[in-house]
Backbone as XML, in Angstrom:
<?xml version="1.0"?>
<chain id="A" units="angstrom">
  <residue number="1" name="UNK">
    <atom name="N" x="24.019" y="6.346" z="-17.688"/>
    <atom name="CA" x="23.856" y="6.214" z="-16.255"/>
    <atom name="C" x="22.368" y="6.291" z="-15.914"/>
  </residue>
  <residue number="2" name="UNK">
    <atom name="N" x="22.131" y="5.380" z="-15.065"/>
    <atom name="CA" x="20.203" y="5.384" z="-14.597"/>
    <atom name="C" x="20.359" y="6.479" z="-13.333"/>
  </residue>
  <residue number="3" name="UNK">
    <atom name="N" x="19.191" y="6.792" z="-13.442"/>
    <atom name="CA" x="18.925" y="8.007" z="-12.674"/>
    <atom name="C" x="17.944" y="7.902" z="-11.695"/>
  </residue>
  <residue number="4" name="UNK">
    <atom name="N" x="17.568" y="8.132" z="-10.676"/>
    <atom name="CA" x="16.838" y="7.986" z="-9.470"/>
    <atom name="C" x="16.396" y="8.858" z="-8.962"/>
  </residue>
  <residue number="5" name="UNK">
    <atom name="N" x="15.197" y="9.321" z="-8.607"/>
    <atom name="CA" x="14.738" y="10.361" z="-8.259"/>
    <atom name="C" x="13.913" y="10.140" z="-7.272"/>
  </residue>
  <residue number="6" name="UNK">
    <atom name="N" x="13.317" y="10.924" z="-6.344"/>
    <atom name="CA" x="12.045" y="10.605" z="-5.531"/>
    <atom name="C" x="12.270" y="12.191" z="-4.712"/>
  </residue>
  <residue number="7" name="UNK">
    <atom name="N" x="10.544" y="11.956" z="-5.176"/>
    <atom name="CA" x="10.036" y="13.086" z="-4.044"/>
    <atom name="C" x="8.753" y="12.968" z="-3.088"/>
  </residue>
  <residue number="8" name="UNK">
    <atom name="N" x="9.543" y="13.395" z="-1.860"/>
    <atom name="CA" x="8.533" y="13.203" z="-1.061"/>
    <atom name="C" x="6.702" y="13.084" z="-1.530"/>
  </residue>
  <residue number="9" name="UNK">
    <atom name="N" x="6.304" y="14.377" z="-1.982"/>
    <atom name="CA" x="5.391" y="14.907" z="-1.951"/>
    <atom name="C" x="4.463" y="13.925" z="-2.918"/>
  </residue>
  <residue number="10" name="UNK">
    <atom name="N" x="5.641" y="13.566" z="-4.071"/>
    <atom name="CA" x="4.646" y="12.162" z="-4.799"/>
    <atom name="C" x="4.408" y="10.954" z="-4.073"/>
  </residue>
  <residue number="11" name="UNK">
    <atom name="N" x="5.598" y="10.919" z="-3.426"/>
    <atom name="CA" x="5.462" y="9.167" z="-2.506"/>
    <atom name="C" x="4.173" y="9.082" z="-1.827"/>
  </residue>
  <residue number="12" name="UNK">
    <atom name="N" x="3.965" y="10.681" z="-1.469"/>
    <atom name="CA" x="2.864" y="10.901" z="-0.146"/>
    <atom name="C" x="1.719" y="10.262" z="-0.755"/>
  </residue>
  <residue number="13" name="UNK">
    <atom name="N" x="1.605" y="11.058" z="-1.788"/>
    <atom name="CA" x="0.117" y="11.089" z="-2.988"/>
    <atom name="C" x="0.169" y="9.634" z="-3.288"/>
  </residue>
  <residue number="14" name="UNK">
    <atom name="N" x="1.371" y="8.785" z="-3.725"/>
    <atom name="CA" x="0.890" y="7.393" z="-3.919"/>
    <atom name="C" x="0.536" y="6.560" z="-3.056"/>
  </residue>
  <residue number="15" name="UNK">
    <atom name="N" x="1.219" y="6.706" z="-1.815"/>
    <atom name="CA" x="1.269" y="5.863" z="-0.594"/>
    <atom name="C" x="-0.696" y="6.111" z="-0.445"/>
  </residue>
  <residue number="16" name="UNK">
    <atom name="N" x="-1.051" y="7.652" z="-0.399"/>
    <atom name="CA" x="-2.848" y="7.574" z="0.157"/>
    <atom name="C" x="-3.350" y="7.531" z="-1.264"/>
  </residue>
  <residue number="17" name="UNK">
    <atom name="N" x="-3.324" y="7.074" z="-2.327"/>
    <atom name="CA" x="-3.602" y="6.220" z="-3.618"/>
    <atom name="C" x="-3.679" y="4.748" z="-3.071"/>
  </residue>
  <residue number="18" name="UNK">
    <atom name="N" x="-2.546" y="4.469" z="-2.903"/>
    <atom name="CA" x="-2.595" y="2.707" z="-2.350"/>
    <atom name="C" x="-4.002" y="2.660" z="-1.007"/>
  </residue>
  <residue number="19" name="UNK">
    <atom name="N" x="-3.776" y="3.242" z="-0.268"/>
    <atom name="CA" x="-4.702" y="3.405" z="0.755"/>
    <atom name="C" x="-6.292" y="3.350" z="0.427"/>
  </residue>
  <residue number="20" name="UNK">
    <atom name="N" x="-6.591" y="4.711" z="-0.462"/>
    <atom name="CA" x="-7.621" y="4.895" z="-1.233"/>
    <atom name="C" x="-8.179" y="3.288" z="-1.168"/>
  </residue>
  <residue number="21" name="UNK">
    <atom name="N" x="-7.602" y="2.808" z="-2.582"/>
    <atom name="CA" x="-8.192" y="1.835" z="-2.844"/>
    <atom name="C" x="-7.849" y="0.421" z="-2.105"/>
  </residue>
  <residue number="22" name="UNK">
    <atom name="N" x="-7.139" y="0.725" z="-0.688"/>
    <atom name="CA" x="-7.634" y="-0.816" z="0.040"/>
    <atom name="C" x="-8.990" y="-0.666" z="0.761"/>
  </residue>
  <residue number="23" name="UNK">
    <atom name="N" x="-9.450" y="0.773" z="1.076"/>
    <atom name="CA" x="-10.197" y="1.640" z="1.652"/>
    <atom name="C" x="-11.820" y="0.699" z="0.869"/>
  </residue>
  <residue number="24" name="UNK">
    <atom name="N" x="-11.565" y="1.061" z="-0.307"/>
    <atom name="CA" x="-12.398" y="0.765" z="-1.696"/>
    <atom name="C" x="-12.403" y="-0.763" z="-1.873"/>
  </residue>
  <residue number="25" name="UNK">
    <atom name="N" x="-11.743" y="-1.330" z="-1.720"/>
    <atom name="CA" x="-11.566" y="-2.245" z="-2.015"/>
    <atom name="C" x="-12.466" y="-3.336" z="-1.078"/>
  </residue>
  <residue number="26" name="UNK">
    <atom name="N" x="-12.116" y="-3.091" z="0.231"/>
    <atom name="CA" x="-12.283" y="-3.459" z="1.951"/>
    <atom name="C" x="-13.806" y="-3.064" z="1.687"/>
  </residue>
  <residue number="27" name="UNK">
    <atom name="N" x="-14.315" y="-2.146" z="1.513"/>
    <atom name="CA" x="-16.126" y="-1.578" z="1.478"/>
    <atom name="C" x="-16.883" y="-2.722" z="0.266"/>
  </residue>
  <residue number="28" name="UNK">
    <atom name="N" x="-15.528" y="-2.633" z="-0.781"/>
    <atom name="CA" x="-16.785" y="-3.792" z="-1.541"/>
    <atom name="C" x="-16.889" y="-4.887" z="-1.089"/>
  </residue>
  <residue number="29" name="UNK">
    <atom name="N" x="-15.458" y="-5.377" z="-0.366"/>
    <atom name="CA" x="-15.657" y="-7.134" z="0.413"/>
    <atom name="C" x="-16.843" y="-7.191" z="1.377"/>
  </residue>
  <residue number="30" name="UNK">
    <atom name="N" x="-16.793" y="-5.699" z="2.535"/>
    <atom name="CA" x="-17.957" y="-6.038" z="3.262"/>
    <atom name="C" x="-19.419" y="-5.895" z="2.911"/>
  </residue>
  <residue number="31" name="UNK">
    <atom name="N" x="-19.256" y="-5.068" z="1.719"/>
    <atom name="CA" x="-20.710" y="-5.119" z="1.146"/>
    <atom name="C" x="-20.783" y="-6.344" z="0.563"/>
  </residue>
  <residue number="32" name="UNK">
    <atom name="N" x="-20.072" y="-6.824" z="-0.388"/>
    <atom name="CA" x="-20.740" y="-8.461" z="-1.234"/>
    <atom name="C" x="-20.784" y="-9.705" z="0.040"/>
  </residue>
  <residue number="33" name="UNK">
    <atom name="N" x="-20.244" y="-9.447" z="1.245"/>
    <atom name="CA" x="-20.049" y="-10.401" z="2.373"/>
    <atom name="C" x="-21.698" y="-10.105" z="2.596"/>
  </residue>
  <residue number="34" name="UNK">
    <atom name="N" x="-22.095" y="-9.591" z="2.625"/>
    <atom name="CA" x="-23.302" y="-9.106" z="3.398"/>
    <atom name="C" x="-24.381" y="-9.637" z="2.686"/>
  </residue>
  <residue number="35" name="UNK">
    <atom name="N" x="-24.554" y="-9.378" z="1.298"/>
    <atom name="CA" x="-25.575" y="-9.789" z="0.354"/>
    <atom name="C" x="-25.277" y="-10.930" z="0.271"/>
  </residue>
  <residue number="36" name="UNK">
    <atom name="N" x="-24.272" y="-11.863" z="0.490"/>
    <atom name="CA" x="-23.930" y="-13.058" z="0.251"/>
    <atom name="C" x="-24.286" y="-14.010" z="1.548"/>
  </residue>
  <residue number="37" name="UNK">
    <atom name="N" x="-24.672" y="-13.277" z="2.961"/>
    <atom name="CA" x="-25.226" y="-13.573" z="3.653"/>
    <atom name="C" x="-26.700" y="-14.415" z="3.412"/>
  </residue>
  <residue number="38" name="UNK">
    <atom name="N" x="-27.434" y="-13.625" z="3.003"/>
    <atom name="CA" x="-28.617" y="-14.047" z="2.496"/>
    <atom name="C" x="-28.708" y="-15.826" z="1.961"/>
  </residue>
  <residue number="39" name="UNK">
    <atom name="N" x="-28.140" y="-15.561" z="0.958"/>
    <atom name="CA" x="-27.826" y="-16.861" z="0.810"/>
    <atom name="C" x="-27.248" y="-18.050" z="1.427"/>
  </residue>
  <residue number="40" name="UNK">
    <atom name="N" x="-26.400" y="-17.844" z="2.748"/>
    <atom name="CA" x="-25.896" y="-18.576" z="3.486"/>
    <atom name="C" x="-27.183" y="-19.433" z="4.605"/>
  </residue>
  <residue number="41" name="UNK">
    <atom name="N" x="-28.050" y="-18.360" z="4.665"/>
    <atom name="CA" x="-28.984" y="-19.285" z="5.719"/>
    <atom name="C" x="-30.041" y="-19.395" z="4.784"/>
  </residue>
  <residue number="42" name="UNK">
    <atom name="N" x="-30.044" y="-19.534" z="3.408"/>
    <atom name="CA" x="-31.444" y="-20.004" z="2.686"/>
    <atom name="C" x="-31.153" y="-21.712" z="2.220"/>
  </residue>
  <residue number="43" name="UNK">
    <atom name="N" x="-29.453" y="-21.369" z="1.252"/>
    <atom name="CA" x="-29.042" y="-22.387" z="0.608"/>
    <atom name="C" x="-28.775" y="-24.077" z="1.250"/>
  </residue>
  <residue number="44" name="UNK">
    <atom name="N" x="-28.823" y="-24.921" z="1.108"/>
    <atom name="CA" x="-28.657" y="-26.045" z="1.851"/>
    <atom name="C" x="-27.871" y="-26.960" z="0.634"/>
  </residue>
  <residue number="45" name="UNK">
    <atom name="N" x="-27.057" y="-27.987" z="0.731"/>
    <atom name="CA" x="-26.831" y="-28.877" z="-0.132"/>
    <atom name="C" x="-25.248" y="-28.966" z="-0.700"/>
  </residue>
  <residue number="46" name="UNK">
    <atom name="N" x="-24.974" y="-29.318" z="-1.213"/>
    <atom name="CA" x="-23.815" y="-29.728" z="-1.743"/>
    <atom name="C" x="-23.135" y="-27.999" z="-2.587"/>
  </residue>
  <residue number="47" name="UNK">
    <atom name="N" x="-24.359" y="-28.120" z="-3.140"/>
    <atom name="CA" x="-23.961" y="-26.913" z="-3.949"/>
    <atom name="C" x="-23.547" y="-25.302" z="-3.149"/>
  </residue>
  <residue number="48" name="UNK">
    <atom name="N" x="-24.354" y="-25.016" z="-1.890"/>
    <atom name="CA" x="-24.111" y="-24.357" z="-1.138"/>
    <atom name="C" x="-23.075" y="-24.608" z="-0.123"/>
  </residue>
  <residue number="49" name="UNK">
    <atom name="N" x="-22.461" y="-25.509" z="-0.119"/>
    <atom name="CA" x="-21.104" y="-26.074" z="0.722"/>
    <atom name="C" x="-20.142" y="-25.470" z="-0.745"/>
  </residue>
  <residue number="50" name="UNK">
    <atom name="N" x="-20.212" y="-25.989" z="-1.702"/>
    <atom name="CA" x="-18.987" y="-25.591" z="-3.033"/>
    <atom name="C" x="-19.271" y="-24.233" z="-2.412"/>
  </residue>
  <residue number="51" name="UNK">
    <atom name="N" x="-20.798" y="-23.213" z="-2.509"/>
    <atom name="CA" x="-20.500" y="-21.887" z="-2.936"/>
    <atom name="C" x="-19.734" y="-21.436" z="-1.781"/>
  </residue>
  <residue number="52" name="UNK">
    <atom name="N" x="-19.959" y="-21.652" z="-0.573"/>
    <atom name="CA" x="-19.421" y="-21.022" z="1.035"/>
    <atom name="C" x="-17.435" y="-21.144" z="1.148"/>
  </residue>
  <residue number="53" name="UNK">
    <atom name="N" x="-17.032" y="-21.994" z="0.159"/>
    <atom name="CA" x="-15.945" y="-22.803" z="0.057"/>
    <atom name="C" x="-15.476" y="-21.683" z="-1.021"/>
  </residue>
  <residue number="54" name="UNK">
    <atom name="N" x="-16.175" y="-21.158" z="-2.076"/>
    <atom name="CA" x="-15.565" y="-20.412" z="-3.207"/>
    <atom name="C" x="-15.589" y="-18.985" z="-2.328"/>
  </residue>
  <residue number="55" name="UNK">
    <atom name="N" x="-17.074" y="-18.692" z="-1.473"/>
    <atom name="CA" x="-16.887" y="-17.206" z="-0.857"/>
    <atom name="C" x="-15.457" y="-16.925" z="0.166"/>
  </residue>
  <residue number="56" name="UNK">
    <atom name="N" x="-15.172" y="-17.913" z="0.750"/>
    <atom name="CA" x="-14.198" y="-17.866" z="2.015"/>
    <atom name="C" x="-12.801" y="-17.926" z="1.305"/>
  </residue>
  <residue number="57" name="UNK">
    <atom name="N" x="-12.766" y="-18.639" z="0.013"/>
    <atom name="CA" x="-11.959" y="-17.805" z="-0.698"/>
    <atom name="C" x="-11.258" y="-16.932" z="-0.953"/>
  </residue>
  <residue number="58" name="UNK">
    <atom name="N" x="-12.415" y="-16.477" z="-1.793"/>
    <atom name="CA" x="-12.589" y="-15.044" z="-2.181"/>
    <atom name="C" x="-12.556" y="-13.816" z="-1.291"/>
  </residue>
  <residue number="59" name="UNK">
    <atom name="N" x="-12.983" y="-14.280" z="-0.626"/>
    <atom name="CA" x="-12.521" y="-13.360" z="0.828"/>
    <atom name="C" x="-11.301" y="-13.237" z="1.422"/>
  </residue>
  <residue number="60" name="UNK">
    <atom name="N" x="-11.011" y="-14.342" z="1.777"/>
    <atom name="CA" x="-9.648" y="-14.596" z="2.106"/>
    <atom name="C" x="-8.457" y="-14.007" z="1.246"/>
  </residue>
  <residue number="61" name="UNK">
    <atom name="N" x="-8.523" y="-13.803" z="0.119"/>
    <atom name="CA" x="-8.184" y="-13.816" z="-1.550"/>
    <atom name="C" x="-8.027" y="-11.999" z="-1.055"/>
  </residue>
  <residue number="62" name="UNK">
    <atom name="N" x="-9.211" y="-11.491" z="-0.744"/>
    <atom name="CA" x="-9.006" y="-10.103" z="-0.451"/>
    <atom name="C" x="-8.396" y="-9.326" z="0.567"/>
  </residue>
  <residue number="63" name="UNK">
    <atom name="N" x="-8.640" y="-10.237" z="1.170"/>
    <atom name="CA" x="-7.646" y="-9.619" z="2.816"/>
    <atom name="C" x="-6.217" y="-9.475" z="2.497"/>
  </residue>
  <residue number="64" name="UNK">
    <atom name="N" x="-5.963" y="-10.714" z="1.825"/>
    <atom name="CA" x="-4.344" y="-10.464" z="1.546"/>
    <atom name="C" x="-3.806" y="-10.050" z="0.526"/>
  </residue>
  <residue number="65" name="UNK">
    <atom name="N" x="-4.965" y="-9.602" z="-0.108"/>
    <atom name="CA" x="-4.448" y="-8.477" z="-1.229"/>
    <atom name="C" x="-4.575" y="-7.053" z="-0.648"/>
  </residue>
  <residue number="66" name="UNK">
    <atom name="N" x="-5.569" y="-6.944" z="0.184"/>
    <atom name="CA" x="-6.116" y="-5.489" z="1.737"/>
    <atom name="C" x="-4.585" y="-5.624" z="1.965"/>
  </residue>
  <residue number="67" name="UNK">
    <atom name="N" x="-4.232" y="-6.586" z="2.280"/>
    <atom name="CA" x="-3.000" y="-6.143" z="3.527"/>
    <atom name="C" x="-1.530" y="-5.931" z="2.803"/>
  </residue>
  <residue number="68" name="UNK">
    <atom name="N" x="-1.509" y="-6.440" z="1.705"/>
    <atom name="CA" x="-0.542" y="-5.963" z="0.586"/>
    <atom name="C" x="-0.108" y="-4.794" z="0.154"/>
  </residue>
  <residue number="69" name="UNK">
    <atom name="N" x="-1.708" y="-4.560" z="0.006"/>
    <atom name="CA" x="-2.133" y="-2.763" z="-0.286"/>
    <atom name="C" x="-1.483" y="-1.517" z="1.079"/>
  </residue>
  <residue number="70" name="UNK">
    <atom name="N" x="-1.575" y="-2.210" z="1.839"/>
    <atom name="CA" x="-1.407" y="-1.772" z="3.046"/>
    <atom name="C" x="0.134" y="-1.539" z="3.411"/>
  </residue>
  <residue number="71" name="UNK">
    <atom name="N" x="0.755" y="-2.548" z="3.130"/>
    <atom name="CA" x="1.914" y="-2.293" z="3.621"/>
    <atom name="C" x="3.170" y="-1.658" z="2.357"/>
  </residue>
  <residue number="72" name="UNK">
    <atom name="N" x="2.238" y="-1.952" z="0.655"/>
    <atom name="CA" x="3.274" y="-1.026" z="0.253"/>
    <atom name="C" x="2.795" y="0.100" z="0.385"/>
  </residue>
  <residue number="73" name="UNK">
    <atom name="N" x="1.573" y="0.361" z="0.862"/>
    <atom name="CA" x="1.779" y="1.924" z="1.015"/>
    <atom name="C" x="2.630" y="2.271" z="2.255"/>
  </residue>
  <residue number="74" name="UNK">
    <atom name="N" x="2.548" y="1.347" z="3.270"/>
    <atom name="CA" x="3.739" y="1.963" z="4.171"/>
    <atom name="C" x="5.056" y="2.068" z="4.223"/>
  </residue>
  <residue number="75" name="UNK">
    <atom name="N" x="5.274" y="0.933" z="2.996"/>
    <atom name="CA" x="6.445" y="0.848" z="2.578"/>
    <atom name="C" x="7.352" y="1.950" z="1.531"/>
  </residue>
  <residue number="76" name="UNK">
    <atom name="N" x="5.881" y="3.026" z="0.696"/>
    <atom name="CA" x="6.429" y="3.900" z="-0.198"/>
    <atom name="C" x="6.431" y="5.040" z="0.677"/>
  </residue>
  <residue number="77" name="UNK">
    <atom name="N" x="5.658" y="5.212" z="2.175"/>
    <atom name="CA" x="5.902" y="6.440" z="2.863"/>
    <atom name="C" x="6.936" y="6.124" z="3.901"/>
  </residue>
  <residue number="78" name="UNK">
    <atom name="N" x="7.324" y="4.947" z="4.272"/>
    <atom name="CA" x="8.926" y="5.068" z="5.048"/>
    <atom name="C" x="9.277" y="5.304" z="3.828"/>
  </residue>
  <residue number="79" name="UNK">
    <atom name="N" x="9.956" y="4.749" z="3.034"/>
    <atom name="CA" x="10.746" y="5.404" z="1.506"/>
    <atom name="C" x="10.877" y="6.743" z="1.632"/>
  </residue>
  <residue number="80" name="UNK">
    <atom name="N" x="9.813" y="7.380" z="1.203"/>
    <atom name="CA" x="9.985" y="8.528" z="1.447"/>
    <atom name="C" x="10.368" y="9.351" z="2.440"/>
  </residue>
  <residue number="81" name="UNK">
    <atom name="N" x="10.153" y="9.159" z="4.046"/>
    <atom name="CA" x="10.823" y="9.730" z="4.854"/>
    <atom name="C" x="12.145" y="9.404" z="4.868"/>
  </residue>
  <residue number="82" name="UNK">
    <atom name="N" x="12.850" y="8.112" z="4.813"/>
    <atom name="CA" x="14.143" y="7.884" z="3.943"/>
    <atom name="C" x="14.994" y="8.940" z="3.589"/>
  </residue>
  <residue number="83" name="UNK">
    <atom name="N" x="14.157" y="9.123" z="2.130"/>
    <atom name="CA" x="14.891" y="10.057" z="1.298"/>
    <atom name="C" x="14.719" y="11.402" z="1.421"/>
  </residue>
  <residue number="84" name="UNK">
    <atom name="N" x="13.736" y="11.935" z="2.831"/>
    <atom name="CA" x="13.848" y="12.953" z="2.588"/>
    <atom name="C" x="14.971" y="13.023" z="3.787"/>
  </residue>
  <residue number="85" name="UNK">
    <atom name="N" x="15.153" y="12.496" z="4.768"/>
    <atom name="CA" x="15.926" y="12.443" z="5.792"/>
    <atom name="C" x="17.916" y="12.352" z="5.154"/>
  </residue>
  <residue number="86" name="UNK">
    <atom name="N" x="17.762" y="11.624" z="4.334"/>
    <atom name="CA" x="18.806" y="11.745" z="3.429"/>
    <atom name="C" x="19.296" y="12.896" z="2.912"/>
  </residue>
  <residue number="87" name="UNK">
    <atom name="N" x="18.111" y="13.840" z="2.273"/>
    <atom name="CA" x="18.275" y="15.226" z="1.272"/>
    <atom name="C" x="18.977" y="15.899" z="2.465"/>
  </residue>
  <residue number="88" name="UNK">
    <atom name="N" x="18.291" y="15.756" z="3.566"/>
    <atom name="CA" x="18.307" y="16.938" z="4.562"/>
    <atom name="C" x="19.668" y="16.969" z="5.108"/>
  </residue>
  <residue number="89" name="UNK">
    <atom name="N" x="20.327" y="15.555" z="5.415"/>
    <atom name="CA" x="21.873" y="15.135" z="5.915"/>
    <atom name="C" x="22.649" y="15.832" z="4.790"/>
  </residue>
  <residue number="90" name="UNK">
    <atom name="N" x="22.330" y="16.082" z="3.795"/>
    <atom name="CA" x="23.225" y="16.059" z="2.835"/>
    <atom name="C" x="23.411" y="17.281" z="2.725"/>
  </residue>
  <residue number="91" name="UNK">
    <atom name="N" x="22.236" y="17.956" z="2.907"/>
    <atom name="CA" x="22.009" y="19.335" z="2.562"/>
    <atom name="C" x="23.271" y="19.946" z="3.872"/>
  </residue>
  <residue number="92" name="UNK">
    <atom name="N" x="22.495" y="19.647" z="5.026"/>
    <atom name="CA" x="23.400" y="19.944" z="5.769"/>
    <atom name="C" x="24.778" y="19.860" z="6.273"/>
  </residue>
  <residue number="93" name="UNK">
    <atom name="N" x="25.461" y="18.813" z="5.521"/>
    <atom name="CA" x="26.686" y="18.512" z="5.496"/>
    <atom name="C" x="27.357" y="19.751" z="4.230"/>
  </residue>
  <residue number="94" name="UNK">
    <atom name="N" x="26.606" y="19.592" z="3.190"/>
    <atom name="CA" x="27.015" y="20.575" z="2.237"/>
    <atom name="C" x="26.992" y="22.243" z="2.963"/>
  </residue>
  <residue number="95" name="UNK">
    <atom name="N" x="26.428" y="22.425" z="4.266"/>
    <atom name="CA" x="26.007" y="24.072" z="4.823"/>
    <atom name="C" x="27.473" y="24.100" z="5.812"/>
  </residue>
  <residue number="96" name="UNK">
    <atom name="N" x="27.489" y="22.832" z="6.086"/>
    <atom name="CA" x="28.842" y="23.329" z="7.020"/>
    <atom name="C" x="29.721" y="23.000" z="6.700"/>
  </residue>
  <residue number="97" name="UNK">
    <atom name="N" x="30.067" y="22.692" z="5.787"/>
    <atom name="CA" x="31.393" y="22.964" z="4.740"/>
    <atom name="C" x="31.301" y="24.533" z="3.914"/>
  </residue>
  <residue number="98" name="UNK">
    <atom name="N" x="30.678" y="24.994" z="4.527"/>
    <atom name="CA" x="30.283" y="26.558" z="3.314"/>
    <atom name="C" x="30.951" y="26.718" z="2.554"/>
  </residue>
  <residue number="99" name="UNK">
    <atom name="N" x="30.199" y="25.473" z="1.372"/>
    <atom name="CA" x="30.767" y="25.392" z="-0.053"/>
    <atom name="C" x="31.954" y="25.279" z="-0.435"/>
  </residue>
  <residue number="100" name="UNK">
    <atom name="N" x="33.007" y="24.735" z="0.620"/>
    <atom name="CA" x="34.280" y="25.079" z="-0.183"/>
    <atom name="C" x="34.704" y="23.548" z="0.053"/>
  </residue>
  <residue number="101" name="UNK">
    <atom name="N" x="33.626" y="22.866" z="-0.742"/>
    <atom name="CA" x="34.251" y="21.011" z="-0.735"/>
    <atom name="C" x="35.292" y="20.872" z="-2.195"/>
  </residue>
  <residue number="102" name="UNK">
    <atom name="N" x="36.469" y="20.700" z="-1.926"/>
    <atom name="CA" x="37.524" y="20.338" z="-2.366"/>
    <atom name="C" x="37.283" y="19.076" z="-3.219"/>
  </residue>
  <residue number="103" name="UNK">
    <atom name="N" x="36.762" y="19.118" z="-4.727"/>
    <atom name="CA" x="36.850" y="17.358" z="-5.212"/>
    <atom name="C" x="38.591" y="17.444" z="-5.900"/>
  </residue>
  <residue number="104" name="UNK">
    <atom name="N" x="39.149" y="16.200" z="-5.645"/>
    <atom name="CA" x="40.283" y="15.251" z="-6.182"/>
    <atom name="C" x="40.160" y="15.401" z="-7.836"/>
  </residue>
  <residue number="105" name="UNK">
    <atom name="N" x="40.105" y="16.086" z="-8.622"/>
    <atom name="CA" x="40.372" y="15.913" z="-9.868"/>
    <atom name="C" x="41.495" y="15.653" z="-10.254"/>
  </residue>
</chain>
């Protein structure tokens, strides 16, 4: 039988892990956007049309990996309120039965 587990307290820690690094991630796009500036009002030519075409990309490329990042982390902290909202129904269904649940054997 597979087994399933989850606890809040890890979901938490991964969900601001995922975060972390869109955080990280988002600071290096706007820093290389920036230095890559430079080059946008020096370069002229064919070759600087390819590079502006590969940056917008690449950029683009990051946002929707940013926003990926983003939503499974929101997606592993609803999860987790989920399951803890679950424990808690259960728990409490098990308190007002005070223990005397009858299984069918």
């Amino acid at each position: 039988m597979t087994e399933t587990q989850a606890e809040l307290a890890v979901m938490t820690r991964t969900a601001a892990k995922f975060d972390q690094v869109n955080d990280a991630l988002q600071g290096t796009l706007r820093g290389l956007m920036s230095e890559l500036s430079v080059l946008q009002g020096a370069w002229r030519g064919l070759g600087a049309e390819a590079f502006e075409r590969a940056r917008s990309q690449y950029a683009a490329d990051l946002r929707r990996l940013g926003g990926a990042l983003a939503e499974t982390a929101e997606a592993i902290r609803s999860a987790g309120g989920g399951y803890q909202a679950a424990d808690a129904g259960a728990a409490a269904r098990m308190a007002r039965s005070g223990g005397s649940i009858e299984l069918p054997l």
